[in-house]
TORBA-164652 format. One record per residue (C-alpha): x, y, z; residue in one letter. Coordinates in Angstrom, 3 decimals, decimal comma. Layout:
// TORBA-164652
X/Y/Z/residu
X/Y/Z/A
...
END
This chain:
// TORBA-164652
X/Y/Z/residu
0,000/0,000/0,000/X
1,642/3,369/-1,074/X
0,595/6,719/0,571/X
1,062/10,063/-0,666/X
1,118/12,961/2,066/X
1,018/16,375/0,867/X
1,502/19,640/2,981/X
2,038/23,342/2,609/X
-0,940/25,075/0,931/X
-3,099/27,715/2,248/X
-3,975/31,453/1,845/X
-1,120/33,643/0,611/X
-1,262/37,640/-0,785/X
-0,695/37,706/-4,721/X
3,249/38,269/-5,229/X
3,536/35,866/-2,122/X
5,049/32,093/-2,176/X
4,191/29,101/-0,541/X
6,285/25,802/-0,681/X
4,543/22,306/-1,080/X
5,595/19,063/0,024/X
4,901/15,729/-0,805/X
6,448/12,526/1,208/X
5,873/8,969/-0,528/X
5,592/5,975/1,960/X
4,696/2,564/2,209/X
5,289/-0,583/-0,051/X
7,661/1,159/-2,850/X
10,233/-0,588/-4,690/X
10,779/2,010/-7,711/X
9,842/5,336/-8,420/X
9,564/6,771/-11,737/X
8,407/10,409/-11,467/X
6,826/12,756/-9,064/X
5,011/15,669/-9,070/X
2,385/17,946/-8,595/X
-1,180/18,670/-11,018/X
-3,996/21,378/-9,580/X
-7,568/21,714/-10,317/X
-9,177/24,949/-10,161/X
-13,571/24,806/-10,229/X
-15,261/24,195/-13,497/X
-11,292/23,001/-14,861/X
-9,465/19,884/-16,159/X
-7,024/18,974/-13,585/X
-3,071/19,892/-14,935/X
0,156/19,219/-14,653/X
2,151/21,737/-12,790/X
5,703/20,262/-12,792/X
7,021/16,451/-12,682/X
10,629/15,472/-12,091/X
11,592/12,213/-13,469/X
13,846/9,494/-11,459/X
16,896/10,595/-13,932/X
16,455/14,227/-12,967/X
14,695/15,994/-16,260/X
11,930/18,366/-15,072/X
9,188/19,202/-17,202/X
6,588/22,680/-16,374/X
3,650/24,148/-18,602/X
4,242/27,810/-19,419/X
1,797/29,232/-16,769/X
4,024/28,560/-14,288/X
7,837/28,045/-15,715/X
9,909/30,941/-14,045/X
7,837/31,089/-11,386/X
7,357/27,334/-9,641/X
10,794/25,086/-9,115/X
10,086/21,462/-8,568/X
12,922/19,699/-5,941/X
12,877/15,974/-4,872/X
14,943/14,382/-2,189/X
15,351/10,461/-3,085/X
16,261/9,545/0,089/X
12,979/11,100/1,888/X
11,043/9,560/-1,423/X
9,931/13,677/-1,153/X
8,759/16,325/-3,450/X
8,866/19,875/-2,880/X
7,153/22,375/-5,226/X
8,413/25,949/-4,606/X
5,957/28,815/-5,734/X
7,117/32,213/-5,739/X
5,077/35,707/-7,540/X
1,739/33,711/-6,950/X
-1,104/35,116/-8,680/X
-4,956/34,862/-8,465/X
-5,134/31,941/-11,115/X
-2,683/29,724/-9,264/X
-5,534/29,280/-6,957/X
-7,042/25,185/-6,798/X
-6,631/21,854/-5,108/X
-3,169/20,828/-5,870/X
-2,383/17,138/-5,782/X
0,848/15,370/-5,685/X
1,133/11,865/-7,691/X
3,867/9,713/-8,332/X
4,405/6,757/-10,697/X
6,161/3,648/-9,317/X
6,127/0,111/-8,719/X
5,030/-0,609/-5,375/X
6,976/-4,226/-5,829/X
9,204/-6,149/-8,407/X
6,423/-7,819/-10,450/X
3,909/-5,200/-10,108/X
3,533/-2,891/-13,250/X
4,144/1,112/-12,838/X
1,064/2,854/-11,561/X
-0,020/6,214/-10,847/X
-1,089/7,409/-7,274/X
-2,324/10,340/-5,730/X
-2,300/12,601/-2,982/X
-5,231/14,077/-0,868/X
-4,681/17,305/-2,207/X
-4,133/20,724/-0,573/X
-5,880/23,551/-1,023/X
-3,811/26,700/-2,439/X
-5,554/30,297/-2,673/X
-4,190/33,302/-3,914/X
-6,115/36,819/-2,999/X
-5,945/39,971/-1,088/X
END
């Protein structure tokens, strides 16, 4: 059984930051990626940033320059730093990971409870 733990979010000024984490536990044997997607009402869930076991690092435009993805393999930890926050950063944000929670199971996707970011004055 893998959990997903996420922490970090709440209410922050526009222009502010907040810092996510994300801490992966239970039955993993291999991790493939991490990283966070965010759903705002009435919208598709997307990805926000993903870091890959090998290190690449992928981010939409809405948030490149702004957001910086970390992990920490030992911890099996995500962070997702978020600096000049604006209005439309504001949703759920979940953290997911694929992995394989043993040697003959196949990579799956997982997901965290999600956290609730909002950005306003």
């Amino acid at each position: 059984q893998v959990q997903l733990v996420e922490s970090g979010g709440g209410l922050v000024e526009p222009g502010g930051s907040l810092r996510l984490s994300c801490a992966a536990s239970g039955s993993i044997f291999s991790i493939k990626t991490m990283g966070w997607y965010r759903q705002a009402p009435g919208k598709e869930r997307e990805l926000v940033a993903v870091v890959t076991s090998t290190g690449r690092i992928n981010y939409p435009d809405s948030v490149k320059g702004r957001f910086t993805i970390s992990r920490d393999g030992a911890k099996n930890t995500v962070y997702l730093q978020m600096n000049s926050l604006k209005p439309e950063d504001t949703a759920v944000y979940y953290c997911n990971a694929v992995l394989q929670a043993t040697p003959g199971d196949y990579d799956r996707r997982y997901w965290g409870q999600g956290t609730q970011v909002i950005v306003s004055s």
